[in-house]
C-alpha positions, 0 to 999 in steps of 0.5 A, a space after each residue: 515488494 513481500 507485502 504486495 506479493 502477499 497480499 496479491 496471493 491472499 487477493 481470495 480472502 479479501 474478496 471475501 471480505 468485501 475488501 479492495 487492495 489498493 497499493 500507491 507508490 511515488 515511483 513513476 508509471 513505468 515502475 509502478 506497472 512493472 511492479 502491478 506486472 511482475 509482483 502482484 501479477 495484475 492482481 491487485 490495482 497500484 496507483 502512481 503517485 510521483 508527486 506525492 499528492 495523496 502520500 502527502 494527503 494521507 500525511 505519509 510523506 518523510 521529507 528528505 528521508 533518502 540522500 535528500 529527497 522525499 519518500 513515501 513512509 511505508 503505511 498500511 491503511 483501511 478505508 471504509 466504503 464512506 471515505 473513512 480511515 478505520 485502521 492506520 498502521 506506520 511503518 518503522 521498517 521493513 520487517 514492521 510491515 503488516 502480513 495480509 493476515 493482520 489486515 484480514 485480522 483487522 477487517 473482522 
């Protein structure tokens, strides 16, 4: 949630770069629009993805990563105006996560 929150505060810069947030949980849509409303403040657009199809697509799913079930690694990925992945960052942990900084660095 620190990332979502960051980048929906940092929302200025990447508009200035031309750059859409785009944020996809596996969660269902009832916590993913209390996530777009408590956390990002509507700033940013976060998709609903409970059954995993573009975690899967993406090949950012961890097959029975928690007690069992199959999680969404945590990933950062930039994708240019034509479709194509330009910049993939997977987590290892939390504090792993890439700041809106390093993004906005990387856009350059």
């Amino acid at each position: 949630m620190k990332q979502l929150r960051e980048f929906a505060q940092r929302k200025a810069d990447f508009d200035a770069r031309n750059a859409v947030v785009v944020g996809i949980s596996s969660d269902d849509s009832d916590h993913t629009r209390k996530v777009w409303q408590d956390v990002t403040q509507r700033k940013l657009t976060i998709l609903s993805d409970p059954d995993a199809k573009v975690i899967r697509e993406y090949g950012l799913l961890h097959p029975k990563g928690h007690s069992g079930e199959d999680i969404a690694l945590r990933a950062t990925l930039v994708v240019d105006e034509s479709g194509r992945e330009v910049y993939r960052k997977v987590s290892s942990s939390v504090p792993d996560v890439r700041t809106a900084d390093e993004i906005l660095r990387a856009l350059k």
